[in-house]
N, C-alpha and C positions, 0 to 999 in steps of 0.2 A: 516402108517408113511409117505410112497409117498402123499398123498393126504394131511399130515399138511404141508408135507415140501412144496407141491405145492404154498396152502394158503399163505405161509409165505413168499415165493419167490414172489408172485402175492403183497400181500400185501406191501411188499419191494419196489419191482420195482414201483406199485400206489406211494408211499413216497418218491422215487427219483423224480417218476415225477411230484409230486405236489411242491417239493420242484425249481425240473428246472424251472417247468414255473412259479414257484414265483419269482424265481431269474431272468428269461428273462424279466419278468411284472414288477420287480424294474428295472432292468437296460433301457429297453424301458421306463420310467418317467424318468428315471433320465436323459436322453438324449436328451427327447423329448421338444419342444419348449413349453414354461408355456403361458397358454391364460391371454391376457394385457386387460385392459379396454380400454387403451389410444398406439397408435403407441410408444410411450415415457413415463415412469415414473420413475420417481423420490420418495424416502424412506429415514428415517431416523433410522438411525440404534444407538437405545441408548448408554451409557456406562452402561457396564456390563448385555446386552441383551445375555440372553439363546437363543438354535436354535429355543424356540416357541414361546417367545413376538418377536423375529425376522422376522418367515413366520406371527403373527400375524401383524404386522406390515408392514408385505408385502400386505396381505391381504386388511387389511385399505386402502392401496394406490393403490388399485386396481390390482391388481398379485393374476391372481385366481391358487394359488398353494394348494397343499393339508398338511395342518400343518402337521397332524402325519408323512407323508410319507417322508414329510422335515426336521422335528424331525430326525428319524431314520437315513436318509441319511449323514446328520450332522454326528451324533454321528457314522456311519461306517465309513464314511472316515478321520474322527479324525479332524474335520472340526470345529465343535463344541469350539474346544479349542484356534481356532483360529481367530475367527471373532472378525474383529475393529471394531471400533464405528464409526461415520461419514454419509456423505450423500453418495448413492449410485443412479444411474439410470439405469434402465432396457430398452430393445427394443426389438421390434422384433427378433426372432433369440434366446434369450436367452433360457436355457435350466436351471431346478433345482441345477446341477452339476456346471453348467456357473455361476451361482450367486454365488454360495457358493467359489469359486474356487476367485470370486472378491471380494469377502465380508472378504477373509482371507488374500488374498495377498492384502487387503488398499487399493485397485483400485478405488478409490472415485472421484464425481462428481468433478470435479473443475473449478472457475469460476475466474475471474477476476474486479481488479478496479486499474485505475489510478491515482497516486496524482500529480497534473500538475506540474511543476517549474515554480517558482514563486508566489502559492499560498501561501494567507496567510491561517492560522489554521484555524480561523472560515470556509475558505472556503473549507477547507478539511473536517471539519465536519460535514458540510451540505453535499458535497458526499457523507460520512457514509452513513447519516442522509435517502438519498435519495435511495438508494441502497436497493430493497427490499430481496436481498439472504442475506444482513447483519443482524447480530441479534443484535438489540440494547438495551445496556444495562448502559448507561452512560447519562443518560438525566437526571438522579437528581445527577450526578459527576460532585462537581467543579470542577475550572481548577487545585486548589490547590492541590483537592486530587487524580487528575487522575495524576497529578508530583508525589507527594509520592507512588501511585502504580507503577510509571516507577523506580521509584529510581530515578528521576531527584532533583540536586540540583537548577536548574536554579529557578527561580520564575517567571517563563512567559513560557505556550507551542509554546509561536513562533519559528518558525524554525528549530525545533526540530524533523522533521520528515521530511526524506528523500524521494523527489518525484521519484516515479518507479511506474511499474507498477507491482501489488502486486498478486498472485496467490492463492485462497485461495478455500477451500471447504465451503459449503454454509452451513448457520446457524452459521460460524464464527463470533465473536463479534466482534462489535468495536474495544473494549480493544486489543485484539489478534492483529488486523491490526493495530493498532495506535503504538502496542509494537513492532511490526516489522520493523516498518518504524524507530520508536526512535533507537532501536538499530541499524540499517542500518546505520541511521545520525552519530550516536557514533564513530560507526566504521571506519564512512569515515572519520568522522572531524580529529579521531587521525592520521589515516592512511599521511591526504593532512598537516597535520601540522609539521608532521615529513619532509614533503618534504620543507617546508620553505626556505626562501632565510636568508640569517643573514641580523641584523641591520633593522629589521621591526618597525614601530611604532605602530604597536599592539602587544600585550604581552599575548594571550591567545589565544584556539583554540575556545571559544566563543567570543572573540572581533574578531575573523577571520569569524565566522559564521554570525555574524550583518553585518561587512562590504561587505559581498558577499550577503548577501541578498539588500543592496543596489545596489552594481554591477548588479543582475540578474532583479532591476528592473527597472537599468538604462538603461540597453541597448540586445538587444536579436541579437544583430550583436557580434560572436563570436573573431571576428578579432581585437575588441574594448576594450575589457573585461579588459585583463591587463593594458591597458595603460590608460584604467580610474581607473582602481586600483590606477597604480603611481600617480595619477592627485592626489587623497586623501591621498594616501600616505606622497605625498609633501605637502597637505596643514595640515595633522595633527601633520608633524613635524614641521613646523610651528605654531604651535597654530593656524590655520587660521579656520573659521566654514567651514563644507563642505560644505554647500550649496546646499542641492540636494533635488527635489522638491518630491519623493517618500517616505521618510520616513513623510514633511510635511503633505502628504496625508492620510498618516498613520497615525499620529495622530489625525489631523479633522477627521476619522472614518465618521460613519453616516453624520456627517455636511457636506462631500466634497460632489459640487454638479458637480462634474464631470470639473471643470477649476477656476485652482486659481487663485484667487485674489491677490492683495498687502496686504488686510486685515487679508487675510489666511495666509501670509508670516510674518505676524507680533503678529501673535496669539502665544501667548508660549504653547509650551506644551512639556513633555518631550520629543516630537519627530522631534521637530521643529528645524531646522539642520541648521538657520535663525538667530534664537534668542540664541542656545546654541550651544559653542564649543564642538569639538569631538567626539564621536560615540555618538547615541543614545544608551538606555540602553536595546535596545533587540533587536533582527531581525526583519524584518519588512514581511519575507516571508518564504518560505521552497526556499533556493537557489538550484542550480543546481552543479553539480562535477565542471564544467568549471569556475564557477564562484568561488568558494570555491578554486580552483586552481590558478586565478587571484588574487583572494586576498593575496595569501602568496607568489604569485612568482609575482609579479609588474613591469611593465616595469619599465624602469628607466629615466627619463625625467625630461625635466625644465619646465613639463606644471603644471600651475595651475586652469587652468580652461576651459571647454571645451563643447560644444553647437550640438545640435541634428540638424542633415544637413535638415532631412526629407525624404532620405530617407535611412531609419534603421543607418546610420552611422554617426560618431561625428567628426566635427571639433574641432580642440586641441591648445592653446594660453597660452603663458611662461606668456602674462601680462595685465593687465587690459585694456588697448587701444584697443593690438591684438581683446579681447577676445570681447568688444564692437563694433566693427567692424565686427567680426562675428554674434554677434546678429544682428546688421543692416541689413544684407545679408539674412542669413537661417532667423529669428524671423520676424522681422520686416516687412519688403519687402512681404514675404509669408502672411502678415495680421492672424499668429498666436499669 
């Protein structure tokens, strides 16, 4: 009887100890740094990936991790249940445990892209467009139907998308940054309209968004903003055209060859601010808050007309004499 009990005590003790050093040899990997192919990788981690199309996909991108053992580790530490989808990137330093601990708490790559103020749409699309972390998915979306996916009533994507600068995880589409930017625009446009001044002559917080995209591309001197607000202010309560050579330009599109003409000024188009009275019928860019702020809070003045000095700042004229006399000066004279 001593000698089974012996056996069985030997036997015991072997089974703790195979059991310890399994458990020291999982926790030494789970600790230990995972060999990289590359100093930096970067993985994408699907929607609705298991712990093993995960290390398989770890695997792919070079992370020589051992699947089963990451399998397991997952599902011990209830880890499994928790991993998002997203782009993730690994370095040096990383450990099986480190991964899984960023892959649950959404610690994901994140990159960036800026939409300038002052651009027009096309020209934010082309950023997309050029953006190789963006996934794009909108190159056979009209403009018509990329409005109906935002829920826009407008009929034109101009101006419609607020310039910032956007933070985004990579493989993000288009769609997703263009609906961020729209809602952002939404938000501010109600937000700056509520702050209006009474007795404006514009009546909507899209005729306020057209005339600040004029604003933003009249002048990039902040101290000017308003009080060329009022300048249009006063001439559309007058019936007067505004007269501003950036929505002309807007309209000749492709035709403008960088300096216009009298021909140019006299070409109609809907955006020709020359040949027709009062707002044109859509923004000419993505404006900036400042400018969206000038436009509903206006100086209040008797100017009607007002001329680019050269440098960034406008001189300002109640009447047509004044105001030709300042061309002679800043235009003229300067042989622009």
């Amino acid at each position: 009887m001593k000698k089974v009990a012996s056996i069985f005590l030997y036997g015991l003790l072997a089974c703790v100890l195979l059991v310890a050093a399994g458990g020291w040899a999982a926790w030494h990997w789970a600790h230990s740094p995972v060999e990289l192919a590359a100093p930096r990788i970067d993985y994408l981690v699907e929607v609705g990936s298991r712990p093993r199309a995960v290390a398989q996909a770890m695997r792919k991108a070079g992370i020589r991790i051992n699947e089963e053992a990451f399998v397991w580790l997952a599902r011990a530490s209830g880890s499994d249940k928790l991993i998002k989808a997203g782009a993730y990137e690994t370095e040096p330093g990383d450990t099986p445990l480190t991964l899984l601990a960023r892959m649950a708490s959404g610690e994901m790559t994140q990159t960036r892209i800026t939409l300038v103020e002052g651009w027009t749409y096309q020209r934010i699309r082309q950023a997309l467009r050029d953006n190789p972390q963006i996934r794009h998915t909108l190159q056979d979306v009209s403009d018509a139907e990329l409005l109906k996916r935002l829920g826009a009533t407008e009929s034109s994507p101009e101006g419609l998308f607020f310039p910032d600068t956007y933070v985004f995880v990579p493989d993000s589409s288009d769609f997703d940054i263009l609906r961020r930017a729209y809602k952002a625009q939404q938000q501010l446009l109600a937000s700056v309209w509520k702050e209006r001044d009474p007795g404006l002559a514009i009546e909507s917080p899209y005729q306020a968004l057209i005339l600040a995209s004029i604003i933003e591309k009249e002048t990039a001197n902040v101290a000017d903003r308003k009080r060329i607000s009022g300048v249009f202010m006063n001439r559309l309560r007058l019936h007067m055209p505004l007269q501003t050579d950036p929505t002309v330009i807007y309209g000749l599109g492709a035709a403008y060859q960088g300096k216009l003409r009298k021909a140019d000024l006299n070409a109609d188009t809907p955006w020709n601010t020359y040949t027709r009275a009062g707002l044109p019928p859509t923004p000419i860019c993505s404006p900036s808050r400042a400018s969206l702020m000038a436009a509903v809070q206006p100086e209040v003045s008797k100017y009607l007309y007002f001329v680019a000095r050269g440098d960034g700042s406008s001189e300002f004229s109640e009447n047509l004499p004044e105001h030709n006399r300042a061309v002679s000066k800043y235009i003229l004279k300067s042989g622009r």
